[in-house]
N, CA, C and O atoms as CSV, one atom per row, in Angstrom:
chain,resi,resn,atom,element,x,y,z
A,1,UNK,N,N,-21.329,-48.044,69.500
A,1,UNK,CA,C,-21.743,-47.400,68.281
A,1,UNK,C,C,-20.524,-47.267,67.380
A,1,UNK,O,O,-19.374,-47.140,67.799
A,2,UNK,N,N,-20.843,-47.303,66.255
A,2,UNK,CA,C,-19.873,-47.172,65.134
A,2,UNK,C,C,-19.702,-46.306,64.544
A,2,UNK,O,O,-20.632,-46.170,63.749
A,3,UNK,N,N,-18.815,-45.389,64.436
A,3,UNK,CA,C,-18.981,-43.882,63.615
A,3,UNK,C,C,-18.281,-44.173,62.397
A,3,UNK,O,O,-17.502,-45.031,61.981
A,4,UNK,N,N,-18.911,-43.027,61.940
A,4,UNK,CA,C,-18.404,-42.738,60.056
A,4,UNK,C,C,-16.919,-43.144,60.242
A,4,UNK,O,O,-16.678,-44.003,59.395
A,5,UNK,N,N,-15.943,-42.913,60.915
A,5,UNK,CA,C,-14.486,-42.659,61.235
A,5,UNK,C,C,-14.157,-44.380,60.910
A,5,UNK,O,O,-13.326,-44.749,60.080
A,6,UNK,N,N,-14.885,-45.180,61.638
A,6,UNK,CA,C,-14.592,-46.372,61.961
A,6,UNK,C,C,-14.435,-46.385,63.057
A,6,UNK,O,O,-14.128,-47.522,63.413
A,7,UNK,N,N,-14.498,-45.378,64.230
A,7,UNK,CA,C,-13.736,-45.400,65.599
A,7,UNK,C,C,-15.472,-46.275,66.371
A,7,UNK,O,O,-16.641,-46.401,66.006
A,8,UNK,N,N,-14.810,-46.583,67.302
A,8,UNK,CA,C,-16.285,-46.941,68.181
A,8,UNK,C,C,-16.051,-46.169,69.505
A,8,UNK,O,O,-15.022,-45.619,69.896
A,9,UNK,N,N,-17.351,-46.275,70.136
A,9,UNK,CA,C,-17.881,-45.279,71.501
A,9,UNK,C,C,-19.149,-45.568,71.804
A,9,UNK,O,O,-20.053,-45.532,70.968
A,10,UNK,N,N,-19.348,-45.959,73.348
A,10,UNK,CA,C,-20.817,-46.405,73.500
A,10,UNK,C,C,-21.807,-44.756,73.191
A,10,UNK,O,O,-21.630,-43.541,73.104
A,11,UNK,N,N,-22.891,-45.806,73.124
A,11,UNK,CA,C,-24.148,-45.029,72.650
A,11,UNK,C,C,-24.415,-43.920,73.910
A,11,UNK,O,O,-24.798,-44.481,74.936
A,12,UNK,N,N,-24.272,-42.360,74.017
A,12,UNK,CA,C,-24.423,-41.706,74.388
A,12,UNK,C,C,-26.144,-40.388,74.603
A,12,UNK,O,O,-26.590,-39.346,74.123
A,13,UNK,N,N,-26.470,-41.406,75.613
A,13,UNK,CA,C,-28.217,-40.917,75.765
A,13,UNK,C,C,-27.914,-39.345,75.804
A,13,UNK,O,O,-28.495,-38.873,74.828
A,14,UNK,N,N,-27.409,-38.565,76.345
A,14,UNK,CA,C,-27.031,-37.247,77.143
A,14,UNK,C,C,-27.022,-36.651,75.758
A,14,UNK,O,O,-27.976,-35.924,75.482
A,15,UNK,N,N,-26.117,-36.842,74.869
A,15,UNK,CA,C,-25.712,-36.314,73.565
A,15,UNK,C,C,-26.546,-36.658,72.364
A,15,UNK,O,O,-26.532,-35.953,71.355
A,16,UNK,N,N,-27.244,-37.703,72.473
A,16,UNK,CA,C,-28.507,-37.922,71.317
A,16,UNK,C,C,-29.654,-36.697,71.941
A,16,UNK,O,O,-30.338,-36.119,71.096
A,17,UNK,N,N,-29.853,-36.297,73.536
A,17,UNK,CA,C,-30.654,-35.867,73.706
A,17,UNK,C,C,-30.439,-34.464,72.880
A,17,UNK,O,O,-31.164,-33.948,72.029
A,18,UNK,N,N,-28.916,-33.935,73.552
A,18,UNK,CA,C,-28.574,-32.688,73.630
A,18,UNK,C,C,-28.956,-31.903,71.816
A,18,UNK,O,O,-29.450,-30.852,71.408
A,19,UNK,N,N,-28.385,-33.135,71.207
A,19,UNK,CA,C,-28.558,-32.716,69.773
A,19,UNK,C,C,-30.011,-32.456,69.353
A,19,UNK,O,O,-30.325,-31.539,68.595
A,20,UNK,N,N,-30.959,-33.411,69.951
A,20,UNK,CA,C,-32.491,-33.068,69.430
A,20,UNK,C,C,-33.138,-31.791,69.929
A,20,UNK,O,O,-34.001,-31.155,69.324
A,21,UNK,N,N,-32.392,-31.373,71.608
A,21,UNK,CA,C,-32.747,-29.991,71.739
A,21,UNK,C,C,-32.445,-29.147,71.056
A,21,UNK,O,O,-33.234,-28.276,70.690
A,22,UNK,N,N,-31.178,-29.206,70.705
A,22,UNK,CA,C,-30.564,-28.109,69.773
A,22,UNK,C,C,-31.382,-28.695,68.741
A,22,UNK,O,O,-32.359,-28.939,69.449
A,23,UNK,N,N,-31.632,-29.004,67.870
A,23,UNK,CA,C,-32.460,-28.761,66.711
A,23,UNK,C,C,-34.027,-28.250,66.998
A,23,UNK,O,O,-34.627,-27.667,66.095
A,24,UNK,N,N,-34.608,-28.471,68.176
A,24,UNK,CA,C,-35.738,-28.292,68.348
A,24,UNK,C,C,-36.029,-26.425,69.487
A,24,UNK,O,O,-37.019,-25.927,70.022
A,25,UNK,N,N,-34.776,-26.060,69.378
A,25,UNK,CA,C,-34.376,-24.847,69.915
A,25,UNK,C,C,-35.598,-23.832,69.496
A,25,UNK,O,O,-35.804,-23.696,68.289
A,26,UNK,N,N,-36.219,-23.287,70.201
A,26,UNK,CA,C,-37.355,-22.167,69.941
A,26,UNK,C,C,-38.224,-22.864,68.883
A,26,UNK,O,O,-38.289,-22.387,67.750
A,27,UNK,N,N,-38.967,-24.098,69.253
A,27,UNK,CA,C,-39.440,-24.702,68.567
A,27,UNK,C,C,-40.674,-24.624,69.704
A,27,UNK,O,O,-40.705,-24.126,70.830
A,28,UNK,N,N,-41.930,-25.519,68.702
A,28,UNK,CA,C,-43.200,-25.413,70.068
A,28,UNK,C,C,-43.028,-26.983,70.330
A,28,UNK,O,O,-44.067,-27.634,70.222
A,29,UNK,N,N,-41.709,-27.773,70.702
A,29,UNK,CA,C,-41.324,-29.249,71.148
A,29,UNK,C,C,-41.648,-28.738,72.208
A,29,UNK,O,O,-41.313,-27.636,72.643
A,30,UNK,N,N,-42.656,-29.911,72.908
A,30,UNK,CA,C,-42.096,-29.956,74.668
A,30,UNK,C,C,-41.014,-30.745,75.171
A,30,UNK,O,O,-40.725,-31.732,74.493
A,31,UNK,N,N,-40.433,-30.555,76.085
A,31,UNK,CA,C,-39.765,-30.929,76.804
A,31,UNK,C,C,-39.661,-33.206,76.560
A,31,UNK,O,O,-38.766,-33.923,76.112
A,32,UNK,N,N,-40.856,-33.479,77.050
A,32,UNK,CA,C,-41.352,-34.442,77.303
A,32,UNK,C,C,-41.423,-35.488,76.174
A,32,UNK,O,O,-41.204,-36.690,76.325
A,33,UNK,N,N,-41.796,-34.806,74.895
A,33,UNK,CA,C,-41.446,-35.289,73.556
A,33,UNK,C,C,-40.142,-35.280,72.890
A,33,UNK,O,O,-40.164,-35.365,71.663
A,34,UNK,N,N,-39.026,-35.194,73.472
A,34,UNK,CA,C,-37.756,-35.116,73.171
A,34,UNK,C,C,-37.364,-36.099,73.831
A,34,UNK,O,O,-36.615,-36.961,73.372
A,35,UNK,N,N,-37.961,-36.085,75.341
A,35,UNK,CA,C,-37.196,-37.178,76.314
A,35,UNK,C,C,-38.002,-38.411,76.169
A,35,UNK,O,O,-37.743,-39.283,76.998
A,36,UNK,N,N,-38.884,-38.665,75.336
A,36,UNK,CA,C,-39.850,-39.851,74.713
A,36,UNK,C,C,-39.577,-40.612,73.594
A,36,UNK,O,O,-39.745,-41.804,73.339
A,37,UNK,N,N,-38.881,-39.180,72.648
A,37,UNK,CA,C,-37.639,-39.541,71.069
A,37,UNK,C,C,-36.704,-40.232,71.692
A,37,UNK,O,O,-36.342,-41.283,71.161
A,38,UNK,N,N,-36.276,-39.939,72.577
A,38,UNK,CA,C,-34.649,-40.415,73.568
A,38,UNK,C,C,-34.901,-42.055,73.884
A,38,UNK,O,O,-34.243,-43.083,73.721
A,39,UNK,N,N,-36.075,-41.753,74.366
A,39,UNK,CA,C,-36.234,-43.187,75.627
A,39,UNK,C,C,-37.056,-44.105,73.858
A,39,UNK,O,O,-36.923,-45.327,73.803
A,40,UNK,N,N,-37.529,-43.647,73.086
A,40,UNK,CA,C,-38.129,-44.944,72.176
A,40,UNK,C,C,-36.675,-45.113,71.338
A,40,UNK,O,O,-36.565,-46.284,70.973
A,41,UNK,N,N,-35.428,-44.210,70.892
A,41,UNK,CA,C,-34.178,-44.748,70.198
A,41,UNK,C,C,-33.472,-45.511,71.154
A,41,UNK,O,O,-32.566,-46.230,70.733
A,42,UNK,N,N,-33.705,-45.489,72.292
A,42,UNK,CA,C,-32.625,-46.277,73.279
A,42,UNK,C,C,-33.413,-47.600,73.383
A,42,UNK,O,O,-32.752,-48.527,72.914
A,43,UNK,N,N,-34.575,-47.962,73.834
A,43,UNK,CA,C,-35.266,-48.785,73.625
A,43,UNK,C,C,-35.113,-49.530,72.409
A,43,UNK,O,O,-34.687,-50.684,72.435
A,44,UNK,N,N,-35.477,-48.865,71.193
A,44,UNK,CA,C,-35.015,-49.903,69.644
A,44,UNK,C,C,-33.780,-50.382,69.636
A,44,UNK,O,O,-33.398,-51.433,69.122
A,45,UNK,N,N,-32.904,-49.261,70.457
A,45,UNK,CA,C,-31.694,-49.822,70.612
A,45,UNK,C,C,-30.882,-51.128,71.165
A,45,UNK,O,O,-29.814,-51.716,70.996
A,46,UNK,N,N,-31.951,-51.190,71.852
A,46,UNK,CA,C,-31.832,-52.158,72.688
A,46,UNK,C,C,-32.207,-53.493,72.585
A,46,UNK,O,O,-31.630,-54.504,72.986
A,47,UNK,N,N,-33.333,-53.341,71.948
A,47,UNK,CA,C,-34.005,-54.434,71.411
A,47,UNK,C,C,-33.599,-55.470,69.780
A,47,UNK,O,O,-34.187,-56.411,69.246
A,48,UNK,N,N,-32.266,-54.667,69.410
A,48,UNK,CA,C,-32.256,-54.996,68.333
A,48,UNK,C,C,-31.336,-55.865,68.682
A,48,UNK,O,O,-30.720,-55.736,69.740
A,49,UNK,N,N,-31.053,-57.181,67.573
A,49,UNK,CA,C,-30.502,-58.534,67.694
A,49,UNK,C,C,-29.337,-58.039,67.682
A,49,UNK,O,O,-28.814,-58.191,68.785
A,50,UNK,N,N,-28.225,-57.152,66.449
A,50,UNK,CA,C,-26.942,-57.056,66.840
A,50,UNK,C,C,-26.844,-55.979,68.315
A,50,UNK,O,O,-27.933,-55.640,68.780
A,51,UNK,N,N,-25.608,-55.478,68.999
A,51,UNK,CA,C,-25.545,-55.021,69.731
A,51,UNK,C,C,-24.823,-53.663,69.240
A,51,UNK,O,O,-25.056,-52.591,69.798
A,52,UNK,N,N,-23.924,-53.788,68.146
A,52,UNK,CA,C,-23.881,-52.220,67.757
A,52,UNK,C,C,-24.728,-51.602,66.547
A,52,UNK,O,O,-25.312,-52.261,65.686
A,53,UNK,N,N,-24.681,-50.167,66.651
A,53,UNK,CA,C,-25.513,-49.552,65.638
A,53,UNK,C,C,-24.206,-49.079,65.153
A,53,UNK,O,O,-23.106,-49.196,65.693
A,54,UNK,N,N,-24.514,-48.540,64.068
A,54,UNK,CA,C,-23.987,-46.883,62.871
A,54,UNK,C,C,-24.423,-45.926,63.604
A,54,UNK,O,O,-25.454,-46.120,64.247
A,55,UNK,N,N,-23.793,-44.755,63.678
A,55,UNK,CA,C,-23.882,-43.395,63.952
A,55,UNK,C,C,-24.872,-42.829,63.100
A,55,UNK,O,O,-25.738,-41.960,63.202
A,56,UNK,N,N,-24.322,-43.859,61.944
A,56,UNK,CA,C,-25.717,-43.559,60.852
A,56,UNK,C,C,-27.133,-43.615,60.739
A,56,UNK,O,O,-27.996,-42.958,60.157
A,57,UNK,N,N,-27.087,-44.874,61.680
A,57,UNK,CA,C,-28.231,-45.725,61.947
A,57,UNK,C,C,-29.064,-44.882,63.195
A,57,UNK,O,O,-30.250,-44.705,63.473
A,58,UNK,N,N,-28.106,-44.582,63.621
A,58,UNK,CA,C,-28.654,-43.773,64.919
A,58,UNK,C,C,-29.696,-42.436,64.331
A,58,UNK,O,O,-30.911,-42.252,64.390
A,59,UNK,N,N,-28.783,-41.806,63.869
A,59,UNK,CA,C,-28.860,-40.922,62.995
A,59,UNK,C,C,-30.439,-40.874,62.396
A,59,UNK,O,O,-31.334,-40.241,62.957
A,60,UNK,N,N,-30.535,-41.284,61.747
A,60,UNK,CA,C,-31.727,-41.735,60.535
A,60,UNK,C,C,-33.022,-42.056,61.876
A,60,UNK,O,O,-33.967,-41.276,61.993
A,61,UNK,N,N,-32.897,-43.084,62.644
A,61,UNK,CA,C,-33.676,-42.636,63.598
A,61,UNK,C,C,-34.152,-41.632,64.178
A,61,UNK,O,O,-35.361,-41.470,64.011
A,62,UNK,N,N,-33.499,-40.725,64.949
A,62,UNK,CA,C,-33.739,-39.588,65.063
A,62,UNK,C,C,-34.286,-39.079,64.090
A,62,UNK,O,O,-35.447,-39.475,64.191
A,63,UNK,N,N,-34.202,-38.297,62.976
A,63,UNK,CA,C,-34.741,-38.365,61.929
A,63,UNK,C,C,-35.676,-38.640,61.187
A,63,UNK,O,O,-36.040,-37.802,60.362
A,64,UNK,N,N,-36.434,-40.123,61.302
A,64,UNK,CA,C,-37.423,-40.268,61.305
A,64,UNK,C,C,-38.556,-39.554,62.175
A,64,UNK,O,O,-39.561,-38.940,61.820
A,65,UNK,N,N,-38.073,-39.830,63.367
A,65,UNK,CA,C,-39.019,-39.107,64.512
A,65,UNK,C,C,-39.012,-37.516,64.395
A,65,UNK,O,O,-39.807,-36.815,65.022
A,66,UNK,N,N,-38.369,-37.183,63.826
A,66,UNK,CA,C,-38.467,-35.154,63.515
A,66,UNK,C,C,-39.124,-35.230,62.635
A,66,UNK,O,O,-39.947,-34.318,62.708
A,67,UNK,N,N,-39.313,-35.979,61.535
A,67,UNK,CA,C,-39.875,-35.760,60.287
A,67,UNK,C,C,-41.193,-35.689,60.843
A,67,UNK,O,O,-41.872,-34.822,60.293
A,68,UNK,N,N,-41.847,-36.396,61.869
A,68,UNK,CA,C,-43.399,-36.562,62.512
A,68,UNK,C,C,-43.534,-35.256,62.974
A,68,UNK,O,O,-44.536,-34.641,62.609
A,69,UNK,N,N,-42.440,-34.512,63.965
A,69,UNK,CA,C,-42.993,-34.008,65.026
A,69,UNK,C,C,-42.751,-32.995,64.232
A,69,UNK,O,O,-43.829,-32.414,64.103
A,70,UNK,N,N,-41.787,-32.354,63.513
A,70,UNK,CA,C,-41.433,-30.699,63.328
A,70,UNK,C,C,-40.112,-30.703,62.699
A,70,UNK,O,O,-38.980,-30.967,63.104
A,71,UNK,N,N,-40.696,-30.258,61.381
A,71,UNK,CA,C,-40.679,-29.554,60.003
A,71,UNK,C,C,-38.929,-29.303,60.294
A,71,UNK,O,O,-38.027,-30.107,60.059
A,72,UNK,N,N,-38.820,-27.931,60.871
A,72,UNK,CA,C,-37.838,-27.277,60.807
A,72,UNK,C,C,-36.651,-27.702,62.210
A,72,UNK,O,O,-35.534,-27.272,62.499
A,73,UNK,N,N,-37.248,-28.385,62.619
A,73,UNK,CA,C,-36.467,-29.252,63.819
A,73,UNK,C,C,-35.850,-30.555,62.891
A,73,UNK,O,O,-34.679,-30.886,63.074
A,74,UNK,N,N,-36.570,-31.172,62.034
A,74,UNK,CA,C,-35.702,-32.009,60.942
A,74,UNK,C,C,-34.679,-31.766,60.358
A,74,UNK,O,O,-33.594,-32.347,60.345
A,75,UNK,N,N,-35.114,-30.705,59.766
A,75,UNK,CA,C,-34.082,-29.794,59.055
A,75,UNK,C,C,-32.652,-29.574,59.429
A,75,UNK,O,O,-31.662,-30.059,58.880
A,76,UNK,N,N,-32.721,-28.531,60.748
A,76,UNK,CA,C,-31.925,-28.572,61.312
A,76,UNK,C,C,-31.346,-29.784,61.988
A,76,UNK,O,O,-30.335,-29.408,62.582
A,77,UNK,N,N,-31.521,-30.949,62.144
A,77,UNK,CA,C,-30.958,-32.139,62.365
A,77,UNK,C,C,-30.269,-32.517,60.969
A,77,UNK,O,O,-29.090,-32.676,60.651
A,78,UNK,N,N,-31.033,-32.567,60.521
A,78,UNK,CA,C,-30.494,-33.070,59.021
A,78,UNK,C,C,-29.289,-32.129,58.364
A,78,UNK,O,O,-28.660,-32.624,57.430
A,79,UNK,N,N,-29.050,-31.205,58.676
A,79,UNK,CA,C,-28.229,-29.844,58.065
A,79,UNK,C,C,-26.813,-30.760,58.762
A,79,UNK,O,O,-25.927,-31.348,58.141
A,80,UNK,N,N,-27.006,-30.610,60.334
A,80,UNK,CA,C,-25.892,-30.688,61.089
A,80,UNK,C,C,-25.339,-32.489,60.846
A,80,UNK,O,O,-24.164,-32.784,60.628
A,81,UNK,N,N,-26.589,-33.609,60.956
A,81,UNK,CA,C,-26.076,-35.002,60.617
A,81,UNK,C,C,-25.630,-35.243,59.072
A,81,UNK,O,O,-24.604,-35.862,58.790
A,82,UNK,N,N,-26.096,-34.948,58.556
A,82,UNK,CA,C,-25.540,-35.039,56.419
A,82,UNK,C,C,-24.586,-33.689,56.343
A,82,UNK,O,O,-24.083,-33.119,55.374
A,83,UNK,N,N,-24.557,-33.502,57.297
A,83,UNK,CA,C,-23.247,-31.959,57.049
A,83,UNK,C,C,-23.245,-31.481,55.965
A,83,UNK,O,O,-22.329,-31.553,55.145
A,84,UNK,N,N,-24.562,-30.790,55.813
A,84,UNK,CA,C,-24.538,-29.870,54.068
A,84,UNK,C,C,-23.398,-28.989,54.093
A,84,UNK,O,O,-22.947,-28.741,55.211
A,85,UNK,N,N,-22.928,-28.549,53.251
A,85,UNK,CA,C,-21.322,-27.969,53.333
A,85,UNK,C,C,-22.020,-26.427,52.296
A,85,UNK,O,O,-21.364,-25.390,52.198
A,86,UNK,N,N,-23.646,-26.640,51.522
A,86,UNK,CA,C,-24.041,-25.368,50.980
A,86,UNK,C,C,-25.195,-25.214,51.004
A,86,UNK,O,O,-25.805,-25.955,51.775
A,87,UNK,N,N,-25.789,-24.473,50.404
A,87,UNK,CA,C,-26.991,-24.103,49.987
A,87,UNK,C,C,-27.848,-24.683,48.922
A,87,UNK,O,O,-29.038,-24.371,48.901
A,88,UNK,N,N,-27.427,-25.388,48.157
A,88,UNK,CA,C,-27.593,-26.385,46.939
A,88,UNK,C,C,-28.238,-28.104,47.864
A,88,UNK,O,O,-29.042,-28.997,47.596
A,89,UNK,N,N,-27.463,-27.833,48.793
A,89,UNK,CA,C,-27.915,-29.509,49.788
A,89,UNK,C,C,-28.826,-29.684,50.356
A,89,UNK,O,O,-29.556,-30.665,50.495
A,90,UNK,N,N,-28.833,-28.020,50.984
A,90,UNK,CA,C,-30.025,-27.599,52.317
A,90,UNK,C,C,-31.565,-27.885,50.593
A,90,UNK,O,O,-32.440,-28.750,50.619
A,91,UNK,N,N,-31.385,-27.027,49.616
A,91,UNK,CA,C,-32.328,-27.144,49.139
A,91,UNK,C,C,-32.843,-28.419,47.878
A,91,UNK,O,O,-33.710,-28.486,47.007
A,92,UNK,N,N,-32.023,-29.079,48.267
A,92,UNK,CA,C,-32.034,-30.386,47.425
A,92,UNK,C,C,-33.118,-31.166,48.447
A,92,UNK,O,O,-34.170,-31.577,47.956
A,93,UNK,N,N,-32.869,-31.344,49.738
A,93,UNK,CA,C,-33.835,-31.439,50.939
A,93,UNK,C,C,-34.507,-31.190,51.024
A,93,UNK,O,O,-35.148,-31.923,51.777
A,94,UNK,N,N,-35.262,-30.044,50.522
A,94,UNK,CA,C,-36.443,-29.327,50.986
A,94,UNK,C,C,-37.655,-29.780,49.690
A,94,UNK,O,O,-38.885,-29.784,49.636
A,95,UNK,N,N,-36.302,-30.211,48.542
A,95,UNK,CA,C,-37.537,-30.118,47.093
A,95,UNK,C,C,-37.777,-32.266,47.321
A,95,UNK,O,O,-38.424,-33.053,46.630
A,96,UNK,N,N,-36.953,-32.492,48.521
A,96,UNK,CA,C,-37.215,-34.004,48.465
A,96,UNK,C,C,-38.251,-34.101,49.340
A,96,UNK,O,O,-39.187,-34.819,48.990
A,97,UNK,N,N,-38.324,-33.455,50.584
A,97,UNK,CA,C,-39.254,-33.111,50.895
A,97,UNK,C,C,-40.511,-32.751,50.445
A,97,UNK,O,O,-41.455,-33.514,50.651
A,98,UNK,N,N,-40.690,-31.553,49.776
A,98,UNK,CA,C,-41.841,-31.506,49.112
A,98,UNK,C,C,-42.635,-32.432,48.639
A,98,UNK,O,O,-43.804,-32.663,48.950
A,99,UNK,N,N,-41.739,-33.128,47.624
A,99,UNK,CA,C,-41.866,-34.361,46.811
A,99,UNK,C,C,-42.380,-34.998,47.147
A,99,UNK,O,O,-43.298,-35.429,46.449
A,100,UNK,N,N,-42.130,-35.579,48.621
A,100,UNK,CA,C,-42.759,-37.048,49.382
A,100,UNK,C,C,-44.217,-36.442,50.203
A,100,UNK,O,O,-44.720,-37.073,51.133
A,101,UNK,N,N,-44.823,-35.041,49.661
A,101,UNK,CA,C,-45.886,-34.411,50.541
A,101,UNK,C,C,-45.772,-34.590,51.765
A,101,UNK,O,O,-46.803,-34.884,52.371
A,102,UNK,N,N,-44.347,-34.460,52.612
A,102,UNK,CA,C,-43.693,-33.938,53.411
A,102,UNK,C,C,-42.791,-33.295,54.044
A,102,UNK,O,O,-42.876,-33.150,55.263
């Protein structure tokens, strides 16, 4: 995988997971639907013709799949991956959201 930095590091299942729990923290996620997000990004992962991704790329995946399952589990993914730095970002998000009647 390729990070923002330029540095590389293989693709870490444990830590894509860990992050979707933490966003999905006191959420009504089961268990089972996190480790299903996990196993279908590792899978695309896998399947795709080059062999590295973006952190970014990774990223946005995840992402997609919160946007399906839960609202405020996106969010919080999205806060911590686009590193809003205020309150102006978090709600620039929410009115893009709206926008797309999601």
């Amino acid at each position: 995988m390729l990070k923002k930095d330029g540095a590389r590091e293989a693709f870490d299942r444990a830590k894509l997971h860990a992050g979707l729990m933490k966003a999905c923290a006191k959420r009504r996620v089961p268990e089972e639907e996190i480790e299903f997000m996990v196993d279908e990004i590792e899978a695309e992962l896998r399947d795709r013709r080059r062999h590295e991704v973006t952190s970014r790329r990774l990223g946005d995946m995840a992402l997609l799949r919160l946007r399906k399952l839960d609202m405020v589990a996106y969010l919080r993914f999205a806060s911590v991956y686009r590193q809003y730095t205020d309150v102006d970002q978090f709600r620039s998000e929410l009115v893009r959201l709206a926008g797309s009647g999601r």
